[in-house]
C-alpha positions in Angstrom: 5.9 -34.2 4.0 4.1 -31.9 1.6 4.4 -31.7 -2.0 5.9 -28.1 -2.2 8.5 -28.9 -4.5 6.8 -30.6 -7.1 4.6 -27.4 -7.7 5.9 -25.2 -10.4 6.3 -22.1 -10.3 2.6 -20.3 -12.4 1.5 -16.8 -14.0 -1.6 -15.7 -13.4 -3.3 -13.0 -15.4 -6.8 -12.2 -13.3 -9.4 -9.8 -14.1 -12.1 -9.5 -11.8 -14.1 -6.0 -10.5 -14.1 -4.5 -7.1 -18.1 -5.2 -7.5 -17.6 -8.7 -6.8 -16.3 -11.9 -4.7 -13.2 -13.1 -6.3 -13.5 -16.9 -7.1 -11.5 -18.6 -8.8 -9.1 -21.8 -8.8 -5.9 -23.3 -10.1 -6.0 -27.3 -10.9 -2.1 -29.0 -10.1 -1.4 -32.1 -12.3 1.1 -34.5 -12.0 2.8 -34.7 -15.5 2.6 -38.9 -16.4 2.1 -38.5 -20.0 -1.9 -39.9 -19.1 -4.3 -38.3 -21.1 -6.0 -38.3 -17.5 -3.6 -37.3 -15.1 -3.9 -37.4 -11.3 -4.3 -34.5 -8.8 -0.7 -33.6 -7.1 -2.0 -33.3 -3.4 -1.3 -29.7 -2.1 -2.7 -30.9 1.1 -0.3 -29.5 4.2 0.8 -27.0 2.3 -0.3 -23.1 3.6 -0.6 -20.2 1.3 -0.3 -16.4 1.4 -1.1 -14.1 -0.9 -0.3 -10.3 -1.2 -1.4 -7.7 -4.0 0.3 -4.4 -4.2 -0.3 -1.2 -6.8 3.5 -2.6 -7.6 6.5 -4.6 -6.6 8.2 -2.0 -4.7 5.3 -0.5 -3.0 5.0 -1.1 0.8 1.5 -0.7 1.1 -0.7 -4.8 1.0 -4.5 -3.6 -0.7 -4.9 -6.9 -1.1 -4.1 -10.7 1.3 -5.3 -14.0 1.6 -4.4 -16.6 3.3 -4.9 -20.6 3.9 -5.2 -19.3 7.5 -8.4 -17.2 7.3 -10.5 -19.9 4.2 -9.8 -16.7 1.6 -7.4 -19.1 0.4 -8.7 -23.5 0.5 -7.0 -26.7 -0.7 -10.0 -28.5 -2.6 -11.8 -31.4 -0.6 -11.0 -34.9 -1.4 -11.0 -36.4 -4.1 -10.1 -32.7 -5.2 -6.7 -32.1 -3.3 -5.0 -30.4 -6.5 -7.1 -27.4 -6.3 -5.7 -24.1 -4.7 -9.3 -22.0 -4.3 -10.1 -18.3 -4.2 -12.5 -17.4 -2.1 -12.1 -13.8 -1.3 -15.4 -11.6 -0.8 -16.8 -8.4 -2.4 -15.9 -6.7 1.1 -12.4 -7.4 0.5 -12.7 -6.0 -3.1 -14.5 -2.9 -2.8 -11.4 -0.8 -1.6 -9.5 -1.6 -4.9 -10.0 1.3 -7.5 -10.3 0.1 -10.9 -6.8 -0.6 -12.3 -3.4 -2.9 -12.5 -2.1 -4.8 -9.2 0.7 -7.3 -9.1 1.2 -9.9 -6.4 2.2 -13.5 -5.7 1.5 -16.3 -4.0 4.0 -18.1 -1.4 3.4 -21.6 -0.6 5.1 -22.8 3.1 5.3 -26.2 4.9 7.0 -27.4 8.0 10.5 -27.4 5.6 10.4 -24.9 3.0 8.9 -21.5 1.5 8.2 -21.1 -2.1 6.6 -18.7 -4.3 4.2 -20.6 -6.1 2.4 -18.1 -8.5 3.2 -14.8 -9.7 -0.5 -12.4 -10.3 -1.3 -9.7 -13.0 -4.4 -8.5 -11.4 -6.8 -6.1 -13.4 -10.0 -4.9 -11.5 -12.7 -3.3 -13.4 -15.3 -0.4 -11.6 -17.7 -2.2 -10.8 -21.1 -0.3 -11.6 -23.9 -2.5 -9.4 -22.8 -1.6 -6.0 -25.7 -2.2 -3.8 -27.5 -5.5 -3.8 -30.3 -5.8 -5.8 -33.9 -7.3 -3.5 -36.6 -8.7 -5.6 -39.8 -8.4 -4.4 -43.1 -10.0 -5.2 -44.1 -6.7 -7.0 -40.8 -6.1 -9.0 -36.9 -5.0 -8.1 -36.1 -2.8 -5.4 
């Protein structure tokens, strides 16, 4: 059994540019009134993530998934973190503007939405990679 229900439910308010890998994490705690609380283990717990221009548009610009590592549970002893790993060739599509999405958190008993997303992207202006070379920048 996972800990599905014990996550609450978080809004996220991203800004990131269509120039650049997306990474980024959220940090679950278990609420014990430590000044040092533990990690709530999100371990067996898979997450999808969708971002549209707007709640009622059809089109997806935007997914990630525990299923394809664009979306990883930390590595022990870090089993609260939910990481975003999504690259720059997943980002580049976006035009500069607002998205919404969420994220939806599934185990072998329930679905939850786990995290509602405010995503702004910026232009990004660097598009090609920059080489250095021995004799200056390419």
């Amino acid at each position: 059994m996972s800990n599905i229900l014990a996550m609450p439910l978080v809004e996220l308010q991203v800004t990131t540019s269509n120039n650049e890998d997306w990474i980024d994490s959220i940090l679950y705690l278990v609420q014990t009134g430590d000044p040092s609380p533990p990690q709530l283990d999100i371990r067996g717990i898979i997450f999808d993530m969708e971002i549209r221009r707007s709640a009622l548009e059809h089109e997806v610009l935007l997914s990630a998934s525990t299923d394809n590592d664009t979306l990883k549970v930390g590595a022990p002893p870090d089993v609260g973190y939910l990481l975003f790993n999504i690259p720059v060739t997943k980002m580049q599509p976006l035009i500069a503007g607002t998205y919404v999405g969420d994220i939806v958190g599934r185990d072998a008993f329930y679905t939850r939405q786990i995290a509602t997303i405010t995503l702004t992207v910026n232009a990004g202006i660097t598009i090609e990679p920059v080489i250095v070379t021995g004799t200056g920048v390419i």
